[in-house]
C-alpha positions as CSV (number, residue, x, y, z in Angstrom):
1,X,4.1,-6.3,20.7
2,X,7.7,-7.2,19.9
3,X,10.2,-4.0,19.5
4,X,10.5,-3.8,15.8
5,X,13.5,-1.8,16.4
6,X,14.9,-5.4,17.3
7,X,15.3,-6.7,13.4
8,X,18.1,-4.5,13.1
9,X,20.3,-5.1,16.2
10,X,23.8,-6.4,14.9
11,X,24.2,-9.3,16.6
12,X,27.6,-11.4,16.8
13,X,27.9,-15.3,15.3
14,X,31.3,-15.6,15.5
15,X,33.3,-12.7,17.9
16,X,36.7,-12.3,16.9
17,X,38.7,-9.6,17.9
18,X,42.3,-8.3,17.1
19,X,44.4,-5.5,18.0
20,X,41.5,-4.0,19.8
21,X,39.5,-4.3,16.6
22,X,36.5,-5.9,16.3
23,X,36.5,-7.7,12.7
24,X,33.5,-10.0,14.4
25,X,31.4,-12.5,11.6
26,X,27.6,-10.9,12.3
27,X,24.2,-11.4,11.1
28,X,24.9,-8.7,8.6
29,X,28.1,-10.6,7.1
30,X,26.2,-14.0,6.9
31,X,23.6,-11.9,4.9
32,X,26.1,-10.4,3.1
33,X,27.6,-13.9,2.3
34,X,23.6,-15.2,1.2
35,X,23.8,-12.2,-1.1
36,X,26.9,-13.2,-2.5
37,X,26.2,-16.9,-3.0
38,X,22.6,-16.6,-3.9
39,X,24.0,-14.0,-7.2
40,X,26.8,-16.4,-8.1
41,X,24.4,-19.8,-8.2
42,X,21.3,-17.7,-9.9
43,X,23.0,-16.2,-12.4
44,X,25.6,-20.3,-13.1
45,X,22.3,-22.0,-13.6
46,X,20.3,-19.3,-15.3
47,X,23.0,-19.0,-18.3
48,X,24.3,-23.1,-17.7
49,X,22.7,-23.5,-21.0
50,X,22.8,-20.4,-23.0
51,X,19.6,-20.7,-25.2
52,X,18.9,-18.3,-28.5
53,X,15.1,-18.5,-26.9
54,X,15.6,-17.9,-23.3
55,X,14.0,-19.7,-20.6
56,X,12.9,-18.1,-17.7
57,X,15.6,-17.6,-15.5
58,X,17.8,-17.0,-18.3
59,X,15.0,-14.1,-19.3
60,X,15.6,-12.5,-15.9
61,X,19.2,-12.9,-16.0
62,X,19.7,-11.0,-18.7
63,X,17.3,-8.3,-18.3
64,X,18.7,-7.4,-15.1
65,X,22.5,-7.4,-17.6
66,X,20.3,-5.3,-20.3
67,X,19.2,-2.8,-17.2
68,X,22.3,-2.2,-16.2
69,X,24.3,-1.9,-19.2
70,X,21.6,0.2,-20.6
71,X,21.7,2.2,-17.4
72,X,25.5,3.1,-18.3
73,X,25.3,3.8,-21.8
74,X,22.2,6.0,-21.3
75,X,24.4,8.2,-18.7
76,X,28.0,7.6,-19.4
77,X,27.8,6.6,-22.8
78,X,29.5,3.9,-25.0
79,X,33.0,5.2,-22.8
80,X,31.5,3.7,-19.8
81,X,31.1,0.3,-20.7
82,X,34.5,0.1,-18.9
83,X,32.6,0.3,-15.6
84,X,29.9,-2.3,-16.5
85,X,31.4,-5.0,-14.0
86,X,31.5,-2.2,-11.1
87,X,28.2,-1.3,-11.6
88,X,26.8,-4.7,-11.8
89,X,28.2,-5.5,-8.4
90,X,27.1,-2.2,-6.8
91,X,23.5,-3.2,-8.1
92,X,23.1,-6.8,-7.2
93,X,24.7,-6.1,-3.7
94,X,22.0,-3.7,-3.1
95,X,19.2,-5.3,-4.6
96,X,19.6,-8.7,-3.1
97,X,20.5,-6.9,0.5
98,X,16.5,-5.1,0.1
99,X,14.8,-8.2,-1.7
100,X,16.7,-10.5,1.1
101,X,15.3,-8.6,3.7
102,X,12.0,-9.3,2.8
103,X,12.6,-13.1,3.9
104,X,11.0,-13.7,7.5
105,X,13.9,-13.9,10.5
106,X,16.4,-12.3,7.5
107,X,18.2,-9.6,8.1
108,X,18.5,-6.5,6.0
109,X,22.5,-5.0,5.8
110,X,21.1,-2.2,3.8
111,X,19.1,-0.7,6.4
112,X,22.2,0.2,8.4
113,X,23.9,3.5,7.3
114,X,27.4,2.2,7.8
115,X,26.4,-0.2,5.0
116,X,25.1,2.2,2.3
117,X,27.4,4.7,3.3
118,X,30.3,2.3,2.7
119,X,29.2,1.9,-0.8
120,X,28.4,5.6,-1.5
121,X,31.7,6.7,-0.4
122,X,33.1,3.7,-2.2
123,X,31.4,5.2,-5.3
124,X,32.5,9.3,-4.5
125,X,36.3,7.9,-4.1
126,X,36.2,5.9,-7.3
127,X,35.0,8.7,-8.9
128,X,37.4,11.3,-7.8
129,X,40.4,9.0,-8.3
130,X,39.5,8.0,-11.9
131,X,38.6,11.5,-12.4
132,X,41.5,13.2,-11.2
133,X,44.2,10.1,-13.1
134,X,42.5,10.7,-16.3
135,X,41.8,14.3,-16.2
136,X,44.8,15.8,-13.5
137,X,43.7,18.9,-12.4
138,X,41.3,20.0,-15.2
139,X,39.0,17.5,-13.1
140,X,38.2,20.4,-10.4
141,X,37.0,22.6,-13.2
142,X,33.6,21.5,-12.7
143,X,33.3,23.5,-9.7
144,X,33.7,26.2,-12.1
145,X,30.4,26.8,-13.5
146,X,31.2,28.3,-17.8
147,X,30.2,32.2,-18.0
148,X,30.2,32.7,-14.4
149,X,30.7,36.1,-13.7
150,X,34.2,36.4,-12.0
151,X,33.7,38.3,-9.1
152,X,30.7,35.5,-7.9
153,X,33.5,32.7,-8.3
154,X,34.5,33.0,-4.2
155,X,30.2,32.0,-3.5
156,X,29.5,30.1,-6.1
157,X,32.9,27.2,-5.8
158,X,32.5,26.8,-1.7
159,X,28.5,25.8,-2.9
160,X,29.5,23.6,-6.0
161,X,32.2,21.9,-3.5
162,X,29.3,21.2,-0.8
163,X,26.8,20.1,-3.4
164,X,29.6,17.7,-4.7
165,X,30.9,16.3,-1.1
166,X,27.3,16.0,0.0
167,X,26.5,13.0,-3.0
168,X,27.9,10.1,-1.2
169,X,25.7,11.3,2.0
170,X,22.3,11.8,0.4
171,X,22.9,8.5,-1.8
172,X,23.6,6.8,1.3
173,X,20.7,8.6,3.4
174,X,18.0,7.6,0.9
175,X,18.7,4.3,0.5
176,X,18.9,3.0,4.3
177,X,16.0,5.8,5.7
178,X,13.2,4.1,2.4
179,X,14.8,0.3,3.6
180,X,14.3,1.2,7.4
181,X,11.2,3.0,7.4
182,X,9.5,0.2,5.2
183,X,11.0,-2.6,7.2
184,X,9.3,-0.3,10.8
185,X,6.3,-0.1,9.2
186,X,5.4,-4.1,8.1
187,X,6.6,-4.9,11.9
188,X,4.9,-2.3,13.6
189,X,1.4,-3.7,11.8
190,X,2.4,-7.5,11.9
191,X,2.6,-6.6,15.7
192,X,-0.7,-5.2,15.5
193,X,-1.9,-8.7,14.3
194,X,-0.2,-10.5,17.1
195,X,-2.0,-8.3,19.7
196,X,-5.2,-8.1,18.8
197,X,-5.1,-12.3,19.0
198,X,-5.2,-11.9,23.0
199,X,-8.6,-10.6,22.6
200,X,-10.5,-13.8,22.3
201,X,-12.5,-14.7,19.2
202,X,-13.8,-11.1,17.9
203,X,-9.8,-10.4,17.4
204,X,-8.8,-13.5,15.8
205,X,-11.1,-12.0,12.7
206,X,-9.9,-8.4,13.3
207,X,-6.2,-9.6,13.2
208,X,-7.3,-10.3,9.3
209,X,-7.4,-6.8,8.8
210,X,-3.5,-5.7,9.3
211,X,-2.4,-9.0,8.2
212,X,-4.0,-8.6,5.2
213,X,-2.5,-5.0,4.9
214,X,0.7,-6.2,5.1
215,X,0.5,-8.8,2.6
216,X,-0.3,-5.9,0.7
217,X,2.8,-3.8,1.5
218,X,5.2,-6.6,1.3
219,X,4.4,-6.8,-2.2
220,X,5.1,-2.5,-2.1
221,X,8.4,-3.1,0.0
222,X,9.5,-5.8,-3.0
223,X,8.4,-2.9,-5.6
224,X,10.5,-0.3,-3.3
225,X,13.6,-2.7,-3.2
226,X,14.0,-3.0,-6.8
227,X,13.4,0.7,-7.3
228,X,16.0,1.6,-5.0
229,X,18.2,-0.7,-6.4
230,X,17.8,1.1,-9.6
231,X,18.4,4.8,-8.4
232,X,21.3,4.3,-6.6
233,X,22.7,2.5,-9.4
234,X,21.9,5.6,-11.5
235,X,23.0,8.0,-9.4
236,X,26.1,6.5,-9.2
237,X,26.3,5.9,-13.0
238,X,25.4,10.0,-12.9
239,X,28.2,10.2,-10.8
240,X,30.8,7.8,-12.8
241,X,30.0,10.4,-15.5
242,X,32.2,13.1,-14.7
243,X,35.4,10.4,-15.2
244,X,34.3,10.4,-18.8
245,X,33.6,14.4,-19.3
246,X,33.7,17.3,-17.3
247,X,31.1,19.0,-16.8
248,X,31.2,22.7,-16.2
């Protein structure tokens, strides 16, 4: 049985190192780059011709627009439409990095923390800075909770602080621990299948068995990609909230 640890070593295409750096071109950047290209050509010929009655791909391209916007003005409101394009990208990257991952001899970039951590902190600092330029210091009043009795203020700001710095970690955590664990578990089985072929004819029909479970939880994993794709982009949309209005 192959380590299934193995599908997410980084591995280097193109090493390039400078200043003690290494800015190497990986499997994870050529993914990244598929991701990229594969958005920009769907979503050029889905809406090439722009029909009143949509065709398919023009169906799918803009319900994932109607998701998203809708996402925004259900938790930011009609102020947020502002951060439509941001959101957008922060949903595709993630969806396409799970739904990608999916493909055989793929790699997935959103099962490695330093990617989803990149984007939640991404997220956190866009949020602070936007908060803080439109709102100065009035921003930091949300660690503040209204009718707090005074003399709890020194307990209860150090835990609203925590709870706020600890977003960009628990968005990041969930996302790369559901991608990982999935991505373990369809290896770990499909390994089963491979072994239980070296036991002559009796396991070539009992390698049915855990193939045919993971035909079944490939379709789960593509169910679990799009659903994390759609709570990080809420949570985040939760967090672009607090740009718009404080909340105490």
């Amino acid at each position: 049985m192959s380590d299934p640890l193995h599908q997410f070593a980084i591995q280097k295409i193109v090493p390039l190192e400078i200043a003690g750096i290494d800015i190497s071109f990986t499997n994870s950047s050529l993914w990244m780059m598929i991701a990229i290209v594969a958005s920009i050509v769907f979503f050029a010929h889905a809406m090439k011709k722009k029909a009143l009655v949509p065709g398919r791909w023009q169906f799918v391209a803009e319900s994932i627009y109607t998701l998203v916007a809708g996402l925004i003005k259900s938790n930011i409101g009609e102020k947020g439409k502002v951060y439509l394009p941001f959101i957008f990208t922060v949903f595709m990257t993630v969806m396409m990095g799970n739904l990608l991952g999916l493909i055989p001899w793929s790699f997935t970039y959103t099962s490695h923390i330093i990617v989803t951590a990149a984007l939640a902190f991404m997220i956190f600092l866009t949020v602070v800075g936007i908060g803080v330029a439109r709102h100065g210091v009035h921003f930091f009043g949300m660690f503040v909770p209204a009718g707090a009795p005074l003399w709890l203020m020194p307990l209860i700001i150090p835990i609203e602080v925590i709870s706020y710095m600890v977003r960009p970690i628990t968005l990041s955590v969930r996302l790369f621990a559901n991608m990982m664990a999935g991505h373990l578990m369809l290896k770990v089985i499909a390994g089963f299948s491979v072994a239980m072929l070296g036991l002559g004819s009796v396991g070539y029909a009992a390698a049915f068995i855990p193939a045919g479970v993971n035909v079944v939880l490939i379709g789960f994993e593509a169910f679990v990609a799009l659903l994390q794709a759609y709570v990080f982009t809420l949570l985040a949309c939760i967090y672009l909230k607090d740009t718009v209005e404080i909340h105490h």
